[in-house]
N, C-alpha and C positions, 0 to 999 in steps of 0.2 A: 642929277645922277645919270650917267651913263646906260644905255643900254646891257653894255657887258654884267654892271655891275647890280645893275635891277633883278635880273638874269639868276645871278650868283645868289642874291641872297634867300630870291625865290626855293632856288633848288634847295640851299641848306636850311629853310624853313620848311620844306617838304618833307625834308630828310628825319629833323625835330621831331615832326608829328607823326611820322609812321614808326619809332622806337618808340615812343609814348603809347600810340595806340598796343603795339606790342605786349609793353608789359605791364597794359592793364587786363589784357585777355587770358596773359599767362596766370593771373594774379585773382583771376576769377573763376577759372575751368577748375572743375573737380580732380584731386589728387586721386584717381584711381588705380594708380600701381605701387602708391607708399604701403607696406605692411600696416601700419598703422592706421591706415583709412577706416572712418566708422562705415563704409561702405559694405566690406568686406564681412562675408557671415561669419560667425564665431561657434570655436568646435566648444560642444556640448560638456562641462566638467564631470567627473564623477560625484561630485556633492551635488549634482542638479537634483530636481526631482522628480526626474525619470529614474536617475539611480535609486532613489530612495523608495521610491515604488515597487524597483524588482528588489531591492535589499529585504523590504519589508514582504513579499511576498514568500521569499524563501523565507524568512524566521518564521510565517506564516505556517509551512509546509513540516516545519517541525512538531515532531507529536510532543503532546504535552505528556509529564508524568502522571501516572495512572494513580485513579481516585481510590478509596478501599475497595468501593464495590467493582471498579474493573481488574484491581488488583485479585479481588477472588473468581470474579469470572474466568481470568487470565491460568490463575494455579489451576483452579476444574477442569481446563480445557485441555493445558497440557497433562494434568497426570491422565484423564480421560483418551486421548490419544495415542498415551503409554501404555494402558491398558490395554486398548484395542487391538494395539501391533502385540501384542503377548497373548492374546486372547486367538486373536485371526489366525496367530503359529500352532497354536496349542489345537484349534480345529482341522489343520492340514495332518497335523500329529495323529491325533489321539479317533479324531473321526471317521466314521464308516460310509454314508451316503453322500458321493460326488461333490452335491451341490451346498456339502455342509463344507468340506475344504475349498472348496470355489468361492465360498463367503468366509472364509476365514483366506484366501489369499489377497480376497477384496478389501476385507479391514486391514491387512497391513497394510497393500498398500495404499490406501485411501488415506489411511490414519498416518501415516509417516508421511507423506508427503503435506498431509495440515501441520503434523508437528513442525516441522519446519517452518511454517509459516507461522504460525503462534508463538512459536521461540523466539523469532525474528521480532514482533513486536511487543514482545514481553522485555526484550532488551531493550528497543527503542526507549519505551515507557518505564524503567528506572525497576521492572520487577525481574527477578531472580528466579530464572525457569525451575522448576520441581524437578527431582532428578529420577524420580520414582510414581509409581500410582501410588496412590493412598491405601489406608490400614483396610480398609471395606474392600476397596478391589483387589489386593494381595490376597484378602480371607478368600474371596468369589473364583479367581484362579485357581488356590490350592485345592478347591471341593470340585471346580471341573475337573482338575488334574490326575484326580482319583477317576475318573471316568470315561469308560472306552465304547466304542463301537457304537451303536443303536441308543444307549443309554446316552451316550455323550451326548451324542446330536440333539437329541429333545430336551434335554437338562442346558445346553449351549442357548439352541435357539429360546428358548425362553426366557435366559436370562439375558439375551442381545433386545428381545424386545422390548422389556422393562429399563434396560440401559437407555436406549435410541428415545424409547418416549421422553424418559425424561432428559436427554440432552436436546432435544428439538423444541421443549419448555424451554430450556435454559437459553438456547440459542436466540430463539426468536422474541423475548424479554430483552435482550441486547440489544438484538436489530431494531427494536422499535424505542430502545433508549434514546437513539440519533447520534451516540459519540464519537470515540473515535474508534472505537470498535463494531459499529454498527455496520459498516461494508464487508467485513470479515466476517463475521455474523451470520449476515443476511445470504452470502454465498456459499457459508459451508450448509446451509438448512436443505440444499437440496441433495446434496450428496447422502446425509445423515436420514433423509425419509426415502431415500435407494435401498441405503441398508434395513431400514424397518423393513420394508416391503418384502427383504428376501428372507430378514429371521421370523416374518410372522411367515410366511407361505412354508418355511420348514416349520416351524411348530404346528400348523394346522398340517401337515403332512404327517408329525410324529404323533396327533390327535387322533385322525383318522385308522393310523395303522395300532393305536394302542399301546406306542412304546413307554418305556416305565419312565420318570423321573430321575433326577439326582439322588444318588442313596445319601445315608445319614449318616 
C-alpha cells in the first residue's frame, strides 16, 4: 500500500471515531432545556396538601351553630342590651343629678355598640336576634318611666345594680364555658363592672342624701 493511500485511510478512520465519540456524548448529557425534564421543579397543584390545609383552616374559622344554651345566652344578651339603650335614654330624660344622665349616656352607648356585636354573631350562629327586651324589662321601663327628678335617680340606679350583677354572673359563666362565645364574653365583663361601679356610687349617693325610692 502506498503511502498516499495509508495516509487516506488513516484520516477517514479518524474522522469515523470522532462522529462516534460525538454521539455518544450527545446521547448521554442530561436533557436540561426539554419542558419535559424530571429535572425541572414542579408548580405546586391546588389538590396538594398545602391547599387542603388552608382549605381546612378556613372551614375551621367558621362558627359553628349555636347549642340551646348559647342560643339562650345569645337572646339574654341581645334583648339585655336593648334594654340598656332604652334605659341609658330614659336617664338623660327623666333624670335630675348630672352624673345619673352621664351613665345613662354611657349605657347607650356602651350598649349599642355591643348590640351590634352580639347581633353579628347571633346571625353567624343560625339564631334570630330578638327584636325587643323582654316582658320583665318592658314592665322595669314603664315603673321608671313614671319617675322623675331625685326619685328617678335612686329608683334607676338601683335597679342598674341588681341588673349589672346579675349580667356579670351571666357573662362570666360563658367566658369560662371556653366556646365560641367565650372571647365575647370575656371582653364585655369589663365594660359591664364600669357600669356597676357607677350605678352603685349613685345609689350609695342617693342612700346618703335619703332620696325616696320608686313609687307603687
Amino acid at each position: 500500500m502506498s503511502r498516499k493511500t495509508m495516509l487516506a485511510v488513516g484520516l477517514t478512520a479518524a474522522m469515523v471515531l470522532g462522529v462516534t465519540a460525538a454521539q455518544a456524548q450527545t446521547s448521554t448529557a442530561p436533557n436540561t432545556m426539554s419542558p419535559n425534564s424530571t429535572s425541572q421543579p414542579s408548580k405546586m397543584s391546588p389538590s396538594s396538601s398545602g391547599g387542603a390545609m388552608n382549605g381546612g383552616a378556613m372551614a375551621g374559622a367558621k362558627t359553628a351553630k349555636a347549642t340551646r344554651a348559647q342560643k339562650k345566652f345569645l337572646d339574654e344578651a341581645i334583648e339585655g342590651d336593648r334594654s340598656e339603650v332604652e334605659m341609658g335614654k330614659l336617664a338623660q330624660k327623666n333624670g335630675a343629678a348630672d352624673d345619673v344622665k352621664q351613665f345613662g349616656q354611657t349605657l347607650e352607648q356602651d350598649h349599642s355598640q355591643h348590640l351590634q356585636q352580639v347581633v353579628q354573631m347571633a346571625e353567624q350562629m343560625g339564631v334570630t336576634p330578638p327584636k325587643q327586651p323582654n316582658a320583665k324589662q318592658k314592665t322595669l321601663y314603664e315603673r321608671l318611666s313614671r319617675e322623675h327628678g331625685a326619685r328617678f335617680d335612686t329608683a334607676f340606679a338601683r335597679a342598674m345594680v341588681s341588673d349589672h350583677k346579675q349580667d356579670i354572673a351571666k357573662y362570666d359563666r360563658e367566658a369560662k364555658a371556653k366556646g365560641p362565645l367565650a372571647s365575647l364574653a370575656e371582653q364585655t365583663i369589663p365594660t359591664l363592672r364600669k357600669h356597676l361601679q357607677m350605678a352603685e356610687a349613685i345609689a350609695n349617693k342617693g342612700a346618703a342624701t335619703g332620696s325616696g325610692g320608686m313609687s307603687k
